[in-house]
LODREN-900458 format. One record per residue: residue in one letter; x, y, z of N, C-alpha, C in turn. Coordinates in steps of 0.05 Angstrom, whole numbers, padded with zeros to 5 digits, always signed. Layout:
N
aXYZXYZXYZ...
This chain:
131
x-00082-01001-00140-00086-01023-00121-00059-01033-00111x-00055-01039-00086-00043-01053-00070-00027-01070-00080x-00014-01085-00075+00002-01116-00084+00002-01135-00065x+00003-01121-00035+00002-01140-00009+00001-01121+00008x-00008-01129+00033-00015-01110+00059-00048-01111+00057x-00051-01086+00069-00076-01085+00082-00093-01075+00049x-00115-01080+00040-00118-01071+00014-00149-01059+00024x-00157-01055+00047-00180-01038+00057-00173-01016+00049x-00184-00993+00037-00170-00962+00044-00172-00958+00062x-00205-00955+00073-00216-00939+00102-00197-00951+00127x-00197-00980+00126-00165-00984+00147-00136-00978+00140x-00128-00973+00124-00111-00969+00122-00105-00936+00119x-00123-00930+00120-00124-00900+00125-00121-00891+00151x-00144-00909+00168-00147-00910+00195-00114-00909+00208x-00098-00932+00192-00083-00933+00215-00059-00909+00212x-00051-00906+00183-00042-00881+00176-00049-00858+00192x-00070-00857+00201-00073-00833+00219-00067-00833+00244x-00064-00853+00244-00049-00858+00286-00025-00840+00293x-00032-00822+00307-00008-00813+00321+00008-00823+00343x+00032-00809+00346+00040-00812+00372+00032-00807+00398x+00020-00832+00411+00010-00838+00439-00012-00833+00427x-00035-00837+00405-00061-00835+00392-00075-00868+00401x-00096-00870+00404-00109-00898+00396-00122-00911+00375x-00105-00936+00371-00125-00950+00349-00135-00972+00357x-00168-00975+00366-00172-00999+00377-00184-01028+00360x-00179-01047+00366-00189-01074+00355-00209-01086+00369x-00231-01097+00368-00255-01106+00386-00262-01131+00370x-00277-01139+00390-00300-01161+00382-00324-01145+00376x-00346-01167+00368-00369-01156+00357-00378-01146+00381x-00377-01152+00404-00397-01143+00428-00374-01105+00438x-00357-01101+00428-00351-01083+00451-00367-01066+00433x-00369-01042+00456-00383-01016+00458-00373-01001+00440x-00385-00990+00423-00369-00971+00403-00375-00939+00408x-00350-00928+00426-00346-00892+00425-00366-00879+00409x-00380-00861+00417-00397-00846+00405-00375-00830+00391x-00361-00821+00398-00342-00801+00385-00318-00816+00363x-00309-00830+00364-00291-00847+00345-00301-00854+00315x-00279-00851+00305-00289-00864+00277-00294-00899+00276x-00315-00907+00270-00324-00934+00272-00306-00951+00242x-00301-00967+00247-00288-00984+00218-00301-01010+00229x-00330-01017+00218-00336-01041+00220-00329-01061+00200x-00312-01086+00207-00305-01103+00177-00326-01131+00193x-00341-01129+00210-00353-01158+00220-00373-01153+00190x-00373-01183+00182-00382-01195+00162-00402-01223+00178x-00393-01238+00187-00412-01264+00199-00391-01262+00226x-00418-01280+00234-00402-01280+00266-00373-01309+00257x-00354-01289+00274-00330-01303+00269-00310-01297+00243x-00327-01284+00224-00308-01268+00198-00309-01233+00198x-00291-01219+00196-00261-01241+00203-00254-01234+00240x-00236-01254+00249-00234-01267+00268-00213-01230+00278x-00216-01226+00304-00189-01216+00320-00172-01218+00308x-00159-01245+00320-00125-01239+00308-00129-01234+00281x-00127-01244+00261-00144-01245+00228-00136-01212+00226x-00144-01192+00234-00149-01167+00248-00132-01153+00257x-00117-01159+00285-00094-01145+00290-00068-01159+00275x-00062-01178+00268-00038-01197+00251-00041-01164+00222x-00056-01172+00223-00054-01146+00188-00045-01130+00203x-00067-01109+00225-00059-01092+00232-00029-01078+00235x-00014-01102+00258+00016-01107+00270+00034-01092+00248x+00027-01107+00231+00039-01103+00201+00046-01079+00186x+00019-01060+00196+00030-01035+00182+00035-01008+00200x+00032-01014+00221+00029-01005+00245+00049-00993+00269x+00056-00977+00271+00088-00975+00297+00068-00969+00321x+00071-00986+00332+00052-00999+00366+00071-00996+00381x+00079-00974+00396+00095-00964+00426+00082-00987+00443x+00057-00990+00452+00047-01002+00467+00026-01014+00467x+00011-01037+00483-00015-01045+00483-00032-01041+00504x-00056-01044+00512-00078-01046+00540-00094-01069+00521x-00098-01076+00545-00130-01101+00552-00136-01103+00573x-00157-01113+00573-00174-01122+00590-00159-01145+00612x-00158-01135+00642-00145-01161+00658-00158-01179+00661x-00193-01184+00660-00213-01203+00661-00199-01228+00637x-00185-01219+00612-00179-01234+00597-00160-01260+00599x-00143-01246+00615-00120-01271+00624-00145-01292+00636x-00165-01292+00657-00175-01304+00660-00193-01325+00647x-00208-01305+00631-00231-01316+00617-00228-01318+00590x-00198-01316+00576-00194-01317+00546-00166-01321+00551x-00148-01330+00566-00114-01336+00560-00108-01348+00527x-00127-01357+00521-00118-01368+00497-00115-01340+00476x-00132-01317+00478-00131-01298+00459-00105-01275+00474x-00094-01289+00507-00081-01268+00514-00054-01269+00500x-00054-01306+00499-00026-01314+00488-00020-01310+00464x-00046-01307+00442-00042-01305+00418-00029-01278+00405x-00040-01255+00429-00037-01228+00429-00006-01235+00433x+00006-01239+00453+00027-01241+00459+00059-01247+00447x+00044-01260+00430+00059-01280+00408+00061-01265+00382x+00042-01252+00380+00038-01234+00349+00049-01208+00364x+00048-01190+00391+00067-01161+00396+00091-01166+00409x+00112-01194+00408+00127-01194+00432+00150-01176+00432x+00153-01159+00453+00175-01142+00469+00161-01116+00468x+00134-01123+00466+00116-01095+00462+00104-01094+00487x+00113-01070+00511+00101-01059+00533+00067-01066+00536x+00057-01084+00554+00026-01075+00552+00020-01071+00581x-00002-01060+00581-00016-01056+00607-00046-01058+00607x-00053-01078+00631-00073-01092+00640-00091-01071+00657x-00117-01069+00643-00135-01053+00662-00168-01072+00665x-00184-01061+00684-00202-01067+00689-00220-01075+00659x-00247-01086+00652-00262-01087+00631-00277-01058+00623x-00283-01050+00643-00300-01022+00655-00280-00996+00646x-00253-00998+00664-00227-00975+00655-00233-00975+00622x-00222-01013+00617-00217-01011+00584-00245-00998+00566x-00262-01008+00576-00282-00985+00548-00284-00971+00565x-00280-00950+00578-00276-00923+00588-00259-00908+00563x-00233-00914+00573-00209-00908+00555-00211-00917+00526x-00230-00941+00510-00232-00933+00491-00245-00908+00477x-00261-00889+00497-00263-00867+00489-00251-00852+00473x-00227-00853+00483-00198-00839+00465-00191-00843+00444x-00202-00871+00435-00199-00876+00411-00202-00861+00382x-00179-00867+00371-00186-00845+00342-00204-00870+00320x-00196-00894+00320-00206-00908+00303-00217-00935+00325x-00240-00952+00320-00248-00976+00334-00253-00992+00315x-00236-01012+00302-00240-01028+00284-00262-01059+00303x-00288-01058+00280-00301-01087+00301-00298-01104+00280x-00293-01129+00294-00291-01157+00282-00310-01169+00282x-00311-01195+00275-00327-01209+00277-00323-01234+00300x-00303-01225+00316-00303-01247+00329-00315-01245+00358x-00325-01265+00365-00348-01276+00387-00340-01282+00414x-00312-01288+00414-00295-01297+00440-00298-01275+00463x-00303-01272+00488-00299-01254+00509-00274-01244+00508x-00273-01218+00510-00250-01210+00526-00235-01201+00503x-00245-01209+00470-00218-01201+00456-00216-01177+00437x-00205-01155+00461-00206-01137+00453-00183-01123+00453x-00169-01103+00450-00136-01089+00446-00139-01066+00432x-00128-01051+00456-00125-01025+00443-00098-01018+00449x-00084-01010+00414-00054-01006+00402-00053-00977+00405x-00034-00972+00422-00018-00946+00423+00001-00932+00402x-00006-00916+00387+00013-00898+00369+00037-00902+00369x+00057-00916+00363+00092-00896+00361+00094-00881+00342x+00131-00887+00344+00138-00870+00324+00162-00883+00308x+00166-00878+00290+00181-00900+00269+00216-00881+00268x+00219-00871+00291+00244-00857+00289+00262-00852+00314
């Protein structure tokens, strides 16, 4: 057992397997989940555990070259855009349509769903590389 960090295996396995330029995505309970991707559902009640709750661990064990979201979000969720913001800063992202974004979560190797309820809060973390 663990001491601190992520003490899920199946996520922490998940993220261990991220490659370079690979996807690991984070969702709310509503996004669409890839027929093809490995699913990591941790929603427990609506609202546990929360997004950030979610990517904050994630960040953590993670080398994130880059981010995408949803551009509907600045709109209709700034509060979850700034939070994002605040937890990857000097981390490249790019803004796509809602439609592009679950398109492109296709690619995904892992879709971790949350439990959280908010529109829009969704992020999908791009692979680096720790060298």
């Amino acid at each position: 057992m663990r001491k601190e960090g992520i003490l899920n295996p199946a996520l922490e396995n998940a993220i261990a397997a991220v490659g370079h330029t690979e996807y690991l995505v984070v969702g709310d309970c509503g996004l669409p989940m890839p027929k093809e991707a490995n699913i990591l559902d941790l929603s427990l009640v609506r609202g546990v555990p929360t997004f950030m709750q979610v990517l904050e661990a994630v960040k953590d064990e993670m080398v994130i070259e880059s981010f995408i979201y949803a551009e509907e979000a600045d709109k209709v969720n700034p509060g979850i855009v700034e939070q994002i913001r605040q937890a990857l800063p000097g981390i490249p992202s790019v803004k796509m349509s809602h439609e592009d974004f679950k398109k492109e979560t296709q690619r995904a190797r892992t879709v971790i769903r949350t439990g959280e309820y908010s529109s829009y809060a969704n992020i999908i973390l791009v692979g680096g590389v720790n060298f």
